[in-house]
Backbone as a chain_set.jsonl record, in Angstrom:
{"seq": "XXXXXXXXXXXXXXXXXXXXXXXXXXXXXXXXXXXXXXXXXXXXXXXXXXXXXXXXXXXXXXXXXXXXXXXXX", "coords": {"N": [[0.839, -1.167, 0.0], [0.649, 2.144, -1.091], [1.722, 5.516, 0.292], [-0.146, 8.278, -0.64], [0.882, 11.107, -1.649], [0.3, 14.411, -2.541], [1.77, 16.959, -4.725], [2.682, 19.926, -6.194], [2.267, 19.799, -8.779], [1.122, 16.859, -9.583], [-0.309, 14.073, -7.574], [1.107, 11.797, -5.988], [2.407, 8.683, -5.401], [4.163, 7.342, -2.815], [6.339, 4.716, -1.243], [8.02, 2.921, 1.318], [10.476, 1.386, 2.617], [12.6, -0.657, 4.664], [15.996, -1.559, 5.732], [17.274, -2.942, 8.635], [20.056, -3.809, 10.627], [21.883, -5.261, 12.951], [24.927, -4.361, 14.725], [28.677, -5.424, 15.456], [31.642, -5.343, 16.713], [33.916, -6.329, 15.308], [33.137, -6.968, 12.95], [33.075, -6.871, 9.733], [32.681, -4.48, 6.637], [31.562, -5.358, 4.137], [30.137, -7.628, 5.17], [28.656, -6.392, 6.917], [26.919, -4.984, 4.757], [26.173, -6.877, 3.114], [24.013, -7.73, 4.557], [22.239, -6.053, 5.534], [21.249, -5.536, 3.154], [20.109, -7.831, 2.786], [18.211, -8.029, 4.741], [16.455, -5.39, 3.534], [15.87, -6.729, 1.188], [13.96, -8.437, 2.359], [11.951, -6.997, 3.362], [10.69, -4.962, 1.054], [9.761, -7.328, -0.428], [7.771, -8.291, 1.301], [5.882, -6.929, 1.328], [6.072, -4.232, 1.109], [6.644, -0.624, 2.592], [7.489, -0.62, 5.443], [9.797, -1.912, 8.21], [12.372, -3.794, 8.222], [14.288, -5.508, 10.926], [17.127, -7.032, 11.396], [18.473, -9.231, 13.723], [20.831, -10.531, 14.443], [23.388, -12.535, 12.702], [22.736, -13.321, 9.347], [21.712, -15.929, 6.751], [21.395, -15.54, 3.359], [19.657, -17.546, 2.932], [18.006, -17.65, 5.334], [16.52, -15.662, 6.685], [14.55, -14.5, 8.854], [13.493, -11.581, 10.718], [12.694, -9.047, 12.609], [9.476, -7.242, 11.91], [8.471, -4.416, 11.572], [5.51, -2.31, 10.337], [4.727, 0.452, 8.246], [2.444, 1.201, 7.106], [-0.395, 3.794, 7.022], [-1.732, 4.492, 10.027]], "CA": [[0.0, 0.0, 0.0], [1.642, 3.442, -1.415], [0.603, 6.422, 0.684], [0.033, 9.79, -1.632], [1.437, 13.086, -1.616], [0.29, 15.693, -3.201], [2.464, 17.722, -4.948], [1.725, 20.972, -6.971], [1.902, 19.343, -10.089], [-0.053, 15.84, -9.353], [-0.547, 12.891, -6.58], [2.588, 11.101, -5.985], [2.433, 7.613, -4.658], [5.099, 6.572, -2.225], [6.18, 3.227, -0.127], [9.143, 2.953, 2.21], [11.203, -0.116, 2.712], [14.202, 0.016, 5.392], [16.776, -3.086, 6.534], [18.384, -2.498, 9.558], [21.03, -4.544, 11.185], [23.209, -5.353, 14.252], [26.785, -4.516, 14.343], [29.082, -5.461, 15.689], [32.79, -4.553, 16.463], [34.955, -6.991, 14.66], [32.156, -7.268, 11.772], [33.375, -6.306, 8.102], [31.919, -3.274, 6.543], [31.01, -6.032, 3.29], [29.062, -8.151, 6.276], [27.362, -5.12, 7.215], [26.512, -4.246, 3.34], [25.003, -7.62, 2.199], [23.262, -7.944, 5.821], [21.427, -4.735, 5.872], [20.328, -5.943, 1.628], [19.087, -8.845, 2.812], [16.804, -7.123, 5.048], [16.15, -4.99, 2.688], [14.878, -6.777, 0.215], [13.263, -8.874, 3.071], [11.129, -5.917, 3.563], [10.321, -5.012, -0.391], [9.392, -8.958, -0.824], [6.858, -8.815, 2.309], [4.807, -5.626, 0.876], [6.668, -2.338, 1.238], [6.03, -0.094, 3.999], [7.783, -1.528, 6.75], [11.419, -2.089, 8.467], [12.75, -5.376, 8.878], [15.331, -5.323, 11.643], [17.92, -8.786, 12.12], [19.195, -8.606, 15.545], [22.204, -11.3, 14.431], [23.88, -12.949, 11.315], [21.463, -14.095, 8.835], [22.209, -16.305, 5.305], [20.417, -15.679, 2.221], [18.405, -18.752, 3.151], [17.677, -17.676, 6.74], [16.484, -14.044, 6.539], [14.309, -13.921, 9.35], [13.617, -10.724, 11.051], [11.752, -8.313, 13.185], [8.903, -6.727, 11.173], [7.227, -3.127, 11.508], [4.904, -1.936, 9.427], [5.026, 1.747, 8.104], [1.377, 1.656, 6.907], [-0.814, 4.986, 7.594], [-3.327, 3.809, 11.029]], "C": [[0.894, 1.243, 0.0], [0.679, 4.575, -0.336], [0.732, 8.025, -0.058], [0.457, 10.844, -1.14], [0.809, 13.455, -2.63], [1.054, 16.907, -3.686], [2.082, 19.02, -5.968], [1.814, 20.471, -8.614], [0.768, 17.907, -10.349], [0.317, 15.043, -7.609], [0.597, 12.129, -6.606], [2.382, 9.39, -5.138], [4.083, 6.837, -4.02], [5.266, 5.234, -1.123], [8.054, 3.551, -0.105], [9.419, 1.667, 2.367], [12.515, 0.06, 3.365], [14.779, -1.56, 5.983], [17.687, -2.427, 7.182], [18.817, -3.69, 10.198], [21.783, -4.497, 12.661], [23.995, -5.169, 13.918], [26.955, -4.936, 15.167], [30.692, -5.372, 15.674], [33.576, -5.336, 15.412], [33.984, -7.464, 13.51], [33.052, -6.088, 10.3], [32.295, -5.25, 7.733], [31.083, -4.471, 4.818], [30.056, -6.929, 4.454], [27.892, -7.35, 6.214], [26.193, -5.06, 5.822], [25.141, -5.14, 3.25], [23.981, -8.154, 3.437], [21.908, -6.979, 6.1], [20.711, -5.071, 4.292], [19.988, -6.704, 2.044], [18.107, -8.438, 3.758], [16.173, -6.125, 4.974], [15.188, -4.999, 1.884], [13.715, -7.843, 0.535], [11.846, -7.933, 2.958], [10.495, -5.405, 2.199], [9.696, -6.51, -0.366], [8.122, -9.097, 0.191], [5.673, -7.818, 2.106], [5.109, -4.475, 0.995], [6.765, -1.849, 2.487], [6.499, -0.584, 5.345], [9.528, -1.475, 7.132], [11.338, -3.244, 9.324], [14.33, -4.87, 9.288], [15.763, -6.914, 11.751], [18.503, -8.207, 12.371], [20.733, -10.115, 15.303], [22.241, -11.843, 12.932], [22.711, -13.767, 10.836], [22.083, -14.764, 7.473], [20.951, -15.277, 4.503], [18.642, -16.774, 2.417], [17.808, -18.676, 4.694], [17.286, -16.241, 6.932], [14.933, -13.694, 7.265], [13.941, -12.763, 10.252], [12.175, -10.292, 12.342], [11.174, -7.324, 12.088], [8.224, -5.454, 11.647], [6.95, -2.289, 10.653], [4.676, -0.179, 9.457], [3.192, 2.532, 7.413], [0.645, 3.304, 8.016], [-1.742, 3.675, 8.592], [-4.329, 4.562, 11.211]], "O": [[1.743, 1.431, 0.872], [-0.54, 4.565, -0.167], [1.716, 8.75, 0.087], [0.192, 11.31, -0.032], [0.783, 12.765, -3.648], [0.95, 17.918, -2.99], [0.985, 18.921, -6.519], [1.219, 21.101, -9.488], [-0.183, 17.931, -11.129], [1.065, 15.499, -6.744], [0.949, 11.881, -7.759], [2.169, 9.495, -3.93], [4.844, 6.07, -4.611], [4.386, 4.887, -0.335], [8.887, 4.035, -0.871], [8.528, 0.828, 2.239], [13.421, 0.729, 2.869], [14.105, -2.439, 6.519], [18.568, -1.664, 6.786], [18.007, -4.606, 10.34], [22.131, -3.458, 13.222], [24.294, -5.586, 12.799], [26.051, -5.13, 15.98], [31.149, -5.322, 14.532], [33.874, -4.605, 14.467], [34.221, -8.623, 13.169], [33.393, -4.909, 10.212], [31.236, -5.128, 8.348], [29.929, -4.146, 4.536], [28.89, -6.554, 4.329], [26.755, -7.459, 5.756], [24.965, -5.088, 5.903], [23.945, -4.846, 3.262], [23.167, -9.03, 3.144], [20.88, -7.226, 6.731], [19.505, -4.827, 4.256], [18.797, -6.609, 1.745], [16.955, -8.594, 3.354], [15.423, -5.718, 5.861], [14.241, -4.249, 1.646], [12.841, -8.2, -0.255], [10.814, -8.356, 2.438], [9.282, -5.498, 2.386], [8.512, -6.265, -0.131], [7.38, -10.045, -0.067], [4.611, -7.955, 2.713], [4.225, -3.618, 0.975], [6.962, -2.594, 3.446], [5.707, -0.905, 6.231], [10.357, -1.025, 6.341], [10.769, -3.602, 10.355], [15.187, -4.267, 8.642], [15.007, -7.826, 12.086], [19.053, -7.187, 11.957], [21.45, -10.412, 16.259], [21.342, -11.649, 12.114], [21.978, -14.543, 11.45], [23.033, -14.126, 7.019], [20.025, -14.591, 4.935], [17.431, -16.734, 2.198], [17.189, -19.633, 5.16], [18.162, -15.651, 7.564], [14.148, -12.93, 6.705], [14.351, -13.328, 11.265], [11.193, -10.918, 12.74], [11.942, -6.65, 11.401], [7.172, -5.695, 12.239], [7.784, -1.541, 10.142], [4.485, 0.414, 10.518], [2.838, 3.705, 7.296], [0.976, 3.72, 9.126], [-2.195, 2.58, 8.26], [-5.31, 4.146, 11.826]]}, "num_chains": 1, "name": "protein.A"}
């Protein structure tokens, strides 16, 4: 679900999608990268609007998370 703006020329439809991550100290800044894309595109893949947070190392094939939704209430 996009939520509109209005802008002075027309209606704009936007959606938000955010992957956030744990660090940690002795973690690679490439770790970080493809850690924070995979919950990313966790978040895009589950319906938009939302930020998926993983609170520790995740694969490709394991890309559970914490979900909150960015919908208007």
């Amino acid at each position: 679900m996009a939520n509109t703006f209005n802008t002075p020329d027309k209606p704009v439809n936007i959606t938000l999608s955010i992957g956030l991550i744990e660090s940690w100290l002795d973690c690679t800044f490439e770790l970080l990268y493809s850690q924070s894309d995979i919950a990313l595109y966790r978040a895009k893949n589950n319906g938009r609007n939302q930020v998926i947070i993983l609170d520790k190392f995740k694969s490709n094939s394991d890309i559970s998370g914490k979900k909150t939704s960015l919908n208007k209430r």
